[in-house]
C-alpha positions in Angstrom: 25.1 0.6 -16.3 27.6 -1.8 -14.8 29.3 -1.4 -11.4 33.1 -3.0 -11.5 33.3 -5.6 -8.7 36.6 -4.3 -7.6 35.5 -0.6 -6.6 35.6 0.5 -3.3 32.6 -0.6 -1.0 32.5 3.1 0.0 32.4 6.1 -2.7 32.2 9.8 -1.6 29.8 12.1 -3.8 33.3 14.4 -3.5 35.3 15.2 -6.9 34.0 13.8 -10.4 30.7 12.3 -9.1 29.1 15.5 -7.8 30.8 17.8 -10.2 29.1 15.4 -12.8 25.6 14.9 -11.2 24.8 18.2 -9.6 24.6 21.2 -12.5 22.9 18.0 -14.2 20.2 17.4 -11.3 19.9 21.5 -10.9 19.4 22.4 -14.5 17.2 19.5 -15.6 15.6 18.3 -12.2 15.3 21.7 -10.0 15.5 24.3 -12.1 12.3 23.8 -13.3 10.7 23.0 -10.4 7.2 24.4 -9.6 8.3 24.8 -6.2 9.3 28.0 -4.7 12.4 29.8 -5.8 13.4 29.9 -2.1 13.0 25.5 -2.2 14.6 25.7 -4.8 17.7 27.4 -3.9 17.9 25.4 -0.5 17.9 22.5 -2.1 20.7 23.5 -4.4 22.7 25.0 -1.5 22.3 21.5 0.7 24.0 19.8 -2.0 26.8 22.1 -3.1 27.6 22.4 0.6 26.9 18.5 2.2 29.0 16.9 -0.7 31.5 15.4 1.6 28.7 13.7 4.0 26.5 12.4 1.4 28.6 9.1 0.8 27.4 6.1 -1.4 28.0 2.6 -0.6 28.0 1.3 -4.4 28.7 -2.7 -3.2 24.9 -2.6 -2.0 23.6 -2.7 -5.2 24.9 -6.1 -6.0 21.9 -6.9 -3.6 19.6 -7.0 -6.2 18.8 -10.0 -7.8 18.5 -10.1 -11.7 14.6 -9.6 -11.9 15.1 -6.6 -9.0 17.4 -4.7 -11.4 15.4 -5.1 -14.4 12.5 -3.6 -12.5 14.0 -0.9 -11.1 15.8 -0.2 -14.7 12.8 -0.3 -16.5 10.5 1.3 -13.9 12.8 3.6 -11.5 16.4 4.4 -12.5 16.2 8.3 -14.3 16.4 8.7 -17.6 17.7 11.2 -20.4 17.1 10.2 -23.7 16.3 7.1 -23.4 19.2 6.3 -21.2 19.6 5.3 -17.3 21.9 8.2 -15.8 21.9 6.6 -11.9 22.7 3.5 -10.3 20.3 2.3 -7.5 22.4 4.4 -4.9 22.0 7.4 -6.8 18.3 6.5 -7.3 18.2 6.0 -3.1 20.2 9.5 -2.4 17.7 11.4 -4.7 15.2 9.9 -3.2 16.3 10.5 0.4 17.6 14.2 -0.1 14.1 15.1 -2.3 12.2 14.2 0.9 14.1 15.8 3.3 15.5 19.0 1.3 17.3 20.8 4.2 17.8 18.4 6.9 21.2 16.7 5.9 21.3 14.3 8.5 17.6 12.7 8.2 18.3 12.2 4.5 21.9 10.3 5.3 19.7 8.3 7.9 16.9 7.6 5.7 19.7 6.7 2.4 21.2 4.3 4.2 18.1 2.4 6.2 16.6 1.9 2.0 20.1 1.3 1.0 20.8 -1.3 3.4 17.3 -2.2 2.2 15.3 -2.2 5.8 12.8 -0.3 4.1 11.5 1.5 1.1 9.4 4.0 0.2 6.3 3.6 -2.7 6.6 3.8 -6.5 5.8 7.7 -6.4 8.4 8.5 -4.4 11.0 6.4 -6.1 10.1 7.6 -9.8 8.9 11.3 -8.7 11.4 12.6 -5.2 13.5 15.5 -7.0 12.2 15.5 -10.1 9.8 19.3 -10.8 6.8 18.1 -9.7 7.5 16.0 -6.5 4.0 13.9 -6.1 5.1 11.1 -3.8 1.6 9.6 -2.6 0.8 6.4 -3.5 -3.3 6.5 -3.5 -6.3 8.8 -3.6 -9.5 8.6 -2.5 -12.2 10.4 -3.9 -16.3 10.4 -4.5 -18.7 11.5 -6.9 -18.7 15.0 -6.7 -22.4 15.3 -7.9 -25.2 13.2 -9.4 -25.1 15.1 -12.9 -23.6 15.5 -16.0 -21.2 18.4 -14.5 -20.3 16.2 -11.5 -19.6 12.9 -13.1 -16.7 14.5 -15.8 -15.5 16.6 -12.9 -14.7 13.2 -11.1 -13.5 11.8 -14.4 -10.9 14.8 -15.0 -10.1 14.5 -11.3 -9.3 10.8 -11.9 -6.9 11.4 -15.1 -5.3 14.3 -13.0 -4.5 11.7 -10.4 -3.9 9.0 -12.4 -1.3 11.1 -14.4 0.5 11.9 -11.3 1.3 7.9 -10.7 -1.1 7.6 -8.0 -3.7 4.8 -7.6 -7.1 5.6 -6.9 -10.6 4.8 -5.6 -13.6 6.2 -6.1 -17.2 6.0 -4.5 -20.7 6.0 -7.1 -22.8 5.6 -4.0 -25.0 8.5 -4.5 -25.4 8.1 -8.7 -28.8 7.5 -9.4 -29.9 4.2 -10.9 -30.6 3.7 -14.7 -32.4 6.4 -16.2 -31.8 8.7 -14.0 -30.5 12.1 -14.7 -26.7 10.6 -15.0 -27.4 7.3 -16.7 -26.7 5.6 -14.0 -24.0 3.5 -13.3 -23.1 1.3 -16.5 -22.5 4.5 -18.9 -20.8 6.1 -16.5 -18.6 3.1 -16.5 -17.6 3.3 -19.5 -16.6 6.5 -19.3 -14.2 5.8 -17.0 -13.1 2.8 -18.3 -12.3 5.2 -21.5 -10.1 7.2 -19.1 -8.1 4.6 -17.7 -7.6 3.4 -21.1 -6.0 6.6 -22.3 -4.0 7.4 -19.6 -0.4 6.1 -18.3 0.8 6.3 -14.8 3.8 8.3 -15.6 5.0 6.1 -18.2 5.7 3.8 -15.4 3.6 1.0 -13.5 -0.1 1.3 -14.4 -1.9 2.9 -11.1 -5.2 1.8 -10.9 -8.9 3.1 -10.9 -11.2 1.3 -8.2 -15.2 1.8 -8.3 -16.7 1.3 -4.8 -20.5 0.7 -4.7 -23.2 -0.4 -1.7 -25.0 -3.7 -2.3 -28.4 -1.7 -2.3 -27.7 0.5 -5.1 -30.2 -0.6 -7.9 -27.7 -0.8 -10.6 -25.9 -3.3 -8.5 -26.3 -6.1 -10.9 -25.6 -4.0 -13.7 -22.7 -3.0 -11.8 -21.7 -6.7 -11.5 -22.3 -7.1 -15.1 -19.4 -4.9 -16.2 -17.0 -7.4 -14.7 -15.8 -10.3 -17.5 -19.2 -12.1 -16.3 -19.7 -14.6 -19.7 -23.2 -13.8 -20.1 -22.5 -10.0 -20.0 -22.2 -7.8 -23.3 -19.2 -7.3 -24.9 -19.6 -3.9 -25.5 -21.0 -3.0 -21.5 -17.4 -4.8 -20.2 -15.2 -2.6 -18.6 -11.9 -4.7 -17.9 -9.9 -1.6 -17.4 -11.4 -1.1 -14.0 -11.4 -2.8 -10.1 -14.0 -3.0 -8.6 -15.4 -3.7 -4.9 -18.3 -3.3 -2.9 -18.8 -1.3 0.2 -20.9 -3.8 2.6 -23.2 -2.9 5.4 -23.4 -5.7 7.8 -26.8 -5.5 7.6 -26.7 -7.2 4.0 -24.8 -9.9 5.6 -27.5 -10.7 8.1 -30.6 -10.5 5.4 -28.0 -13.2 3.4 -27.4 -15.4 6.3 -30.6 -15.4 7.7 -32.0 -16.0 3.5 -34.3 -12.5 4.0 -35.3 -10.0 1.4 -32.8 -7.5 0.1 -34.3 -3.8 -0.8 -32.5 -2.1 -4.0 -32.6 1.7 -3.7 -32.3 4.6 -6.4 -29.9 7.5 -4.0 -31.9 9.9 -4.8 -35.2 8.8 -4.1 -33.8 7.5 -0.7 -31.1 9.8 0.7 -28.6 9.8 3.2 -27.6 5.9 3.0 -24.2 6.5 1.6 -23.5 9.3 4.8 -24.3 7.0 7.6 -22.6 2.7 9.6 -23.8 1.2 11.8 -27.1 1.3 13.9 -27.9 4.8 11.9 -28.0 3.0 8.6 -30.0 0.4 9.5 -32.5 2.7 11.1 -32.4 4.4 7.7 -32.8 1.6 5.4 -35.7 -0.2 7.5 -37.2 3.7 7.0 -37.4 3.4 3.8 -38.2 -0.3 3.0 -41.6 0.5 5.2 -41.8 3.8 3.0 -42.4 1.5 0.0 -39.7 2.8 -1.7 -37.4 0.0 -2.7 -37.0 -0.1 -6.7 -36.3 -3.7 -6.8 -36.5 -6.1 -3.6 -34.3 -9.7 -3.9 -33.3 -12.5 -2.3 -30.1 -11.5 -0.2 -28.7 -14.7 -0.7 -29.0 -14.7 -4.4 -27.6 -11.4 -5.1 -24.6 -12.9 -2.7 -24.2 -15.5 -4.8 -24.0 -13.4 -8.0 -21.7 -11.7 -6.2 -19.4 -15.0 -5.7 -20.0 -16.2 -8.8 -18.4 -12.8 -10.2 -15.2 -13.4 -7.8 -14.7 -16.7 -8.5 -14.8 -16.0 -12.8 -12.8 -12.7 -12.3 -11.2 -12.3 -8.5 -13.5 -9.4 -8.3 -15.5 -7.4 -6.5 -13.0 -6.5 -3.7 -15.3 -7.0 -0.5 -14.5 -4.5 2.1 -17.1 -4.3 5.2 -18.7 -0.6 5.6 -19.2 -0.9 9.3 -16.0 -2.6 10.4 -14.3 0.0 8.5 -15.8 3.2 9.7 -16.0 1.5 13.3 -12.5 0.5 13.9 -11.1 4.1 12.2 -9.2 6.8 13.9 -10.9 9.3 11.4 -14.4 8.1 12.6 -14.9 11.2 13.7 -14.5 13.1 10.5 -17.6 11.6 8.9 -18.9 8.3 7.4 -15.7 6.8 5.1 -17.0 5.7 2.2 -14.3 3.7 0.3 -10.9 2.1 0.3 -8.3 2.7 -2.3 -7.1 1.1 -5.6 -5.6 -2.3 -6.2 -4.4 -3.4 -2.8 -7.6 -1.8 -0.5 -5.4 -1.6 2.1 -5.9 2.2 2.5 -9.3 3.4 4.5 -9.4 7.2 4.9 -12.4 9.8 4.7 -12.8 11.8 1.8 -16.0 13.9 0.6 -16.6 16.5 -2.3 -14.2 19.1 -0.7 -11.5 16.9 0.2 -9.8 13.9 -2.0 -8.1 11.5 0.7 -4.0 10.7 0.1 -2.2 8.7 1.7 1.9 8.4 1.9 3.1 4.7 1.8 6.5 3.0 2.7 7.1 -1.0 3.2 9.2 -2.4 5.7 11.1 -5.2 4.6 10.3 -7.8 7.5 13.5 -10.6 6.6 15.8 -7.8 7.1 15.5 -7.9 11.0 16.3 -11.8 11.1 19.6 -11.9 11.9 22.4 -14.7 12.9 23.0 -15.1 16.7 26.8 -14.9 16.6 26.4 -11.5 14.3 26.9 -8.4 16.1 23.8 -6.3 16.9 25.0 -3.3 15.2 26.3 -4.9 11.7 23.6 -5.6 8.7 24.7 -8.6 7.2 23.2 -9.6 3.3 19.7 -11.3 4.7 20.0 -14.7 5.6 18.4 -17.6 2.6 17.0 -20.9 4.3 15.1 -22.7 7.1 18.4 -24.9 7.7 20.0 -22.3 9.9 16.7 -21.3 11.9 17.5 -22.8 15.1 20.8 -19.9 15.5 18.6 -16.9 14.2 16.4 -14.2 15.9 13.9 -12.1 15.4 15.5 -8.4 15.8 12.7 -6.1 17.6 14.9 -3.7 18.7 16.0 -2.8 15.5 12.5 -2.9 14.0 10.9 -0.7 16.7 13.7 2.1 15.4 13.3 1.7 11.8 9.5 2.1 12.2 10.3 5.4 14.2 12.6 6.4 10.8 9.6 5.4 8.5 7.2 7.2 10.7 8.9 10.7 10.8 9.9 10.4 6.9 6.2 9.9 5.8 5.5 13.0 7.6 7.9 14.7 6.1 6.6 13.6 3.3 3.5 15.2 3.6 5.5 18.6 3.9 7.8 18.0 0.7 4.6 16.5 -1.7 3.7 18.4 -4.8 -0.1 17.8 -4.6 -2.0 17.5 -8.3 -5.4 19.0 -6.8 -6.1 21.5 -4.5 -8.3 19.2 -2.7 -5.9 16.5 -1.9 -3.6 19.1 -0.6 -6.6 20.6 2.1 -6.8 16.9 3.0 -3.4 15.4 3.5 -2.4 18.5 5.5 -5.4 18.5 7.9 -5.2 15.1 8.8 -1.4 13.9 8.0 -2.3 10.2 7.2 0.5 7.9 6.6 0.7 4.1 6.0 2.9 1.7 7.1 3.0 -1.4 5.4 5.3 -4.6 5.1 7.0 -7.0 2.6 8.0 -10.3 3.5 6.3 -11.9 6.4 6.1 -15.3 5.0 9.9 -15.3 4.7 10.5 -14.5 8.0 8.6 -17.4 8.9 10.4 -19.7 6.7 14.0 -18.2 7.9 12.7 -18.8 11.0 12.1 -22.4 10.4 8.3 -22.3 11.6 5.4 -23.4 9.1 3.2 -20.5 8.6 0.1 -22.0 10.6 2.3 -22.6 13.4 1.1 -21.4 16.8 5.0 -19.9 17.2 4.3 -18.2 13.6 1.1 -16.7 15.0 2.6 -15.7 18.0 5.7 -14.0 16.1 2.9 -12.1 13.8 1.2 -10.6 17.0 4.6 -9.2 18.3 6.1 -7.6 14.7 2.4 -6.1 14.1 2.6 -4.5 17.6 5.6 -3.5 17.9 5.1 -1.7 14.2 1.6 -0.2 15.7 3.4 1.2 18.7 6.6 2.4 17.7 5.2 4.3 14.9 2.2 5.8 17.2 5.5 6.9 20.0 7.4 8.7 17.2 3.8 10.7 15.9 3.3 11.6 19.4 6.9 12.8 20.0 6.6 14.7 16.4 3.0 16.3 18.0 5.0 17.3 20.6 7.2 19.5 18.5 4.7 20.3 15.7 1.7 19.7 17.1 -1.1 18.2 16.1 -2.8 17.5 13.1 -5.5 19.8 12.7 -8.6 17.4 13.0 -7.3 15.5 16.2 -9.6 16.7 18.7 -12.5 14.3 18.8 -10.7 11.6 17.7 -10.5 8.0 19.4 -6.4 8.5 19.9 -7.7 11.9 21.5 -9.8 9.8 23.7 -6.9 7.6 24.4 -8.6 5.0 22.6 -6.4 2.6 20.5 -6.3 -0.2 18.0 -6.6 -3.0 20.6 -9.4 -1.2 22.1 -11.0 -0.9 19.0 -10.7 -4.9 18.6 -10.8 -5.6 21.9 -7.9 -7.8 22.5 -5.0 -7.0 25.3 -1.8 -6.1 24.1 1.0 -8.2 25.7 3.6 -6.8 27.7 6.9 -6.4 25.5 6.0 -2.5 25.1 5.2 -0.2 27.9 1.2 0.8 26.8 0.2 3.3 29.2 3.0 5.3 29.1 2.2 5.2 25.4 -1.6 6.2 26.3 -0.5 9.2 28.3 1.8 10.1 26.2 -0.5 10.5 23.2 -3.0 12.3 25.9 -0.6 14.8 26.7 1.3 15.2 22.9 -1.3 14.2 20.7 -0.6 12.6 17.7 0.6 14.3 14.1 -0.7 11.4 12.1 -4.5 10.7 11.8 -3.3 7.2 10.4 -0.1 5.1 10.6 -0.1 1.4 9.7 -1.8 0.3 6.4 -1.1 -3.4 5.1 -1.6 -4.8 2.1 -3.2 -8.0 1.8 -1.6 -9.1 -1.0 0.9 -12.6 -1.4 4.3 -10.5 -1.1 3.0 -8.9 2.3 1.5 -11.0 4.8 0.3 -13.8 2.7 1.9 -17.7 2.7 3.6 -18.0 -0.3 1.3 -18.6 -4.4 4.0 -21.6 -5.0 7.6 -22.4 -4.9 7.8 -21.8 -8.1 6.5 -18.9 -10.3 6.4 -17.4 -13.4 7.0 -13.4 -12.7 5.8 -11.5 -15.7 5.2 -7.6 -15.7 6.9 -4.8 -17.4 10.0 -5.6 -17.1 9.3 -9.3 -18.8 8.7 -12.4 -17.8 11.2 -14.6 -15.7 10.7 -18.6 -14.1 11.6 -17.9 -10.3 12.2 -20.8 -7.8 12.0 -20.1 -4.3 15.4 -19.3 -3.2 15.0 -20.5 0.5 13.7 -23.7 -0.9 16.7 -24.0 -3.0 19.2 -22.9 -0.7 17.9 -25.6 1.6 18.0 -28.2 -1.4 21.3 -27.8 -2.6 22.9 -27.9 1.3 20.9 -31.0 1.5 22.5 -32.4 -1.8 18.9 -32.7 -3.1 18.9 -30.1 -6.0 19.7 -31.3 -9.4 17.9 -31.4 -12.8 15.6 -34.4 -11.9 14.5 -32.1 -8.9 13.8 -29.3 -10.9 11.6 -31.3 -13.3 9.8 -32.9 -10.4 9.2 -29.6 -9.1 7.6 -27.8 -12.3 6.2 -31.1 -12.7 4.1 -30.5 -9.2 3.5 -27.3 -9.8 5.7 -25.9 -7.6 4.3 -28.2 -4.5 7.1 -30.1 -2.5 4.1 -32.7 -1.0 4.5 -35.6 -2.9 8.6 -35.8 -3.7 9.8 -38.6 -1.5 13.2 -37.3 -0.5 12.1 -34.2 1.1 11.6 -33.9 4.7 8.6 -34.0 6.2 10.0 -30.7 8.7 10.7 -29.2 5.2 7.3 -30.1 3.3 5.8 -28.5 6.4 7.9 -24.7 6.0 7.3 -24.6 2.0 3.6 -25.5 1.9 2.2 -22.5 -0.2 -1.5 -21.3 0.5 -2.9 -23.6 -2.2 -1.6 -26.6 -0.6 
């Protein structure tokens, strides 16, 4: 749908717009909404009457680069019939007004901080805010309900109801009993969710994924390692349409560093492992390795380097450490956590039979907050490209500190305006409120900034966006407690305690922000979220860049991208030509052997397999 160049940066939803959009958006949108007729009718209302605040600021969307607008074409934008009915802005006012409903003002706020592209929220939200069934998380957790027949399928359903509902998902086989048991164990039941995840479709959309957690002592744990593309495994026993990680007890990782013995267990012949960290496990575990009842006992460092073996053929199993991650949780006191999420693992929540964990996600777009020295604080320039101009740009805190406040009190919201696909999710989200705060572009910043990315200034700069994130988001949960209250399971908490993050690591935080007022704040207010900050450790977060050059495939196609800091600081140097861009795809992308290039230069663009 093109834009003309020559409209006016600034387009009010008054006259033909609205008059064109709204009975559209109410009758096919709202209308059927499963919401209540009373939602329904606000909603309505705060559009008829707000239609000469809720401007549009069209210019913004030739922001996107050519692969950005295929994605959100083929992924985002609405459709009827086939064919896109919004631009980008639209897609960023439904979004903003189907999150906030009533509140006019937050939902002007909130278009214009994703419109000026500061931040966005998750897939969900984009593809699902005003649409009739609103469901805006990004992930579930969940477990086995029950070692049986009955239990595994009501899992499985549970899964395709998620999955439906564009959510990612994880999923805990802990307690399933080993082979031939009364389920099967763990390799059929594989296979009946790789089935699942075979038949269903996140929403026609982006594929949301389905990731198995298991414990190392489990005795199916080889034949759990076996459904990964391992060469030697069966065909038919493969189940590539799954992720899958393991859930590891530290004490594994001293039995495989100190070459001991490793005890397999069936759950059911030796309870309670699943349901218990730290000292309490190991207690348990000894227990029953001088009980005699071990099914299979190993070499810990052999099944660890199975385990390797497996990741280095197939990038899987995730690794994500049992203890660290139930001792270093604000939902600690809620009971032993026993997985992450899907695809990114960047989620770590509680969940149990009863309850089936969510969480609400939005990215802050670090580069955004690099700005020009000579730039007004107020303005938001077009992010800058380049390390050439790094020595006249800052890193903006200020500004960051209030959009994480924004992010913070629309995730809540959030929580409020979801449609929830289970009953159990819903008893979940709204006794603990978790929300996650990730980011996008770290390793930009650093290059913008003209620092290599192993640079102690780099590190230092990491330390200071990270806390300032942590404790502007905490401030604006505490000042929403103090008008909401709460969340329900607060009490007993760490934050309840007044214990933080850096406690929880034990490392000082500096000075920038004032911490004990925070502390006494949060002693006093509370807190409304059980959870704020959740990063993804994935190359487009935090990571160093793969290369400088890259092929980008996914739904939307495939497309050859070369860095564009790289080649904004080549062409102002007079180095980029034709030769150059053979020598690059030549290299693979690496700058480290081409002559003509800096050494300051080779330094910024090294990419983290280099």
């Amino acid at each position: 749908m093109p834009v003309s160049m020559t409209e006016s940066p600034r387009v009010k939803l008054t006259s033909w717009l609205l008059r064109l959009l709204l009975p559209w958006l109410v009758t096919i949108l709202i209308i059927p909404s499963i919401v209540s007729e009373v939602h329904t009718n606000k909603l309505a209302r705060l559009c008829k009457g707000s239609v000469d605040r809720m401007e549009m600021v069209y210019d913004r969307d030739f922001e996107y680069d050519y692969f950005e607008f295929k994605t959100l074409e083929r992924l985002y934008l609405l459709k009827v019939q086939g064919k896109v009915v919004e631009r980008p802005q639209h897609m960023l006012m439904r979004v903003a007004v189907g999150i906030h409903l009533g509140d006019i003002d937050s939902a002007i706020k909130t278009y214009h901080l994703m419109s000026k592209r500061l931040f966005t929220h998750a897939s969900p939200a984009l593809l699902n805010a005003g649409s009739p069934r609103p469901q805006l998380s990004s992930c579930f957790l969940t477990c086995m309900k029950d070692d049986s027949i009955e239990g595994i399928y009501n899992t499985v359903k549970e899964c395709a109801v998620l999955r439906k509902s564009a959510g990612s998902i994880g999923v805990s086989l802990h307690n399933i009993r080993g082979t031939k048991g009364i389920s099967y164990g763990i390799g059929k039941m594989l296979d009946v969710f790789k089935a699942t995840t075979r038949f269903l479709d996140q929403g026609g959309g982006e594929g949301g994924g389905v990731t198995v957690y298991l414990e190392p002592w489990h005795a199916d744990i080889s034949e759990f390692l076996d459904h990964l593309w391992k060469s030697h495994g069966k065909e038919k026993h493969r189940a590539r349409d799954l992720f899958y990680a393991l859930w590891v007890p530290d004490l594994f990782m001293e039995r495989a560093l100190g070459d001991e013995q490793w005890s397999l267990f069936c759950p059911n012949e030796a309870p309670g492992l699943a349901d218990c960290w730290g000292p309490e496990f190991e207690r348990l575990y000894t227990k029953y390795e001088r009980e005699g009842k071990a099914k299979k006992v190993v070499k810990a460092q052999e099944l660890w380097n199975e385990i390797v073996t497996c990741q280095l053929e197939t990038g899987m199993p995730y690794m994500l450490f049992k203890d660290s991650c139930n001792r270093k949780s604000n939902q600690q006191n809620l009971g032993t956590i026993n997985s992450s999420s899907g695809l990114c693992s960047g989620v770590i929540q509680y969940s149990s039979p009863t309850e089936t964990a969510v969480c609400n996600l939005a990215s802050i777009v670090l580069p955004r907050f690099v700005r020009d020295k000579d730039v007004p604080m107020d303005s938001h320039p077009s992010e800058p490209a380049g390390s050439l101009g790094s020595k006249n740009r800052y890193f903006d805190f200020h500004s960051l500190a209030k959009v994480t406040a924004s992010v913070t009190n629309d995730l809540d919201r959030i929580i409020d305006a979801n449609y929830y696909p289970l009953e159990s999710a819903k008893t979940s989200n709204m006794r603990h409120r978790p929300i996650g705060i990730g980011v996008q572009g770290l390793a930009d910043v650093f290059i913008l900034l003209g620092m290599p990315f192993d640079s102690p200034e780099a590190l230092q700069l990491n330390t200071d966006i990270f806390e300032t994130i942590y404790y502007h988001a905490l401030k604006a949960s505490s000042e929403l407690s103090a008008r909401d209250g709460a969340y329900e399971t607060y009490k007993g908490s760490p934050m309840s305690k007044g214990i933080l993050q850096p406690d929880m690591w034990n490392v000082t935080p500096s000075d920038r922000w004032d911490w004990d007022f925070l502390r006494d704040m949060i002693l006093k207010n509370g807190v409304r979220n059980s959870l704020l900050v959740s990063l993804a450790g994935n190359n487009k977060g935090l990571e160093p860049c793969a290369s400088n050059i890259i092929n980008n495939g996914g739904l939307s196609g495939e497309f050859t991208i070369v860095n564009r800091h790289l080649l904004h600081d080549l062409t102002n140097m007079g180095l980029w030509s034709q030769r150059m861009k053979k020598v690059l795809t030549s290299e693979n992308g690496s700058i480290g052997n081409i002559p003509e290039i800096p050494d300051d230069l080779k330094a910024i663009y090294r990419y983290n397999n280099t």
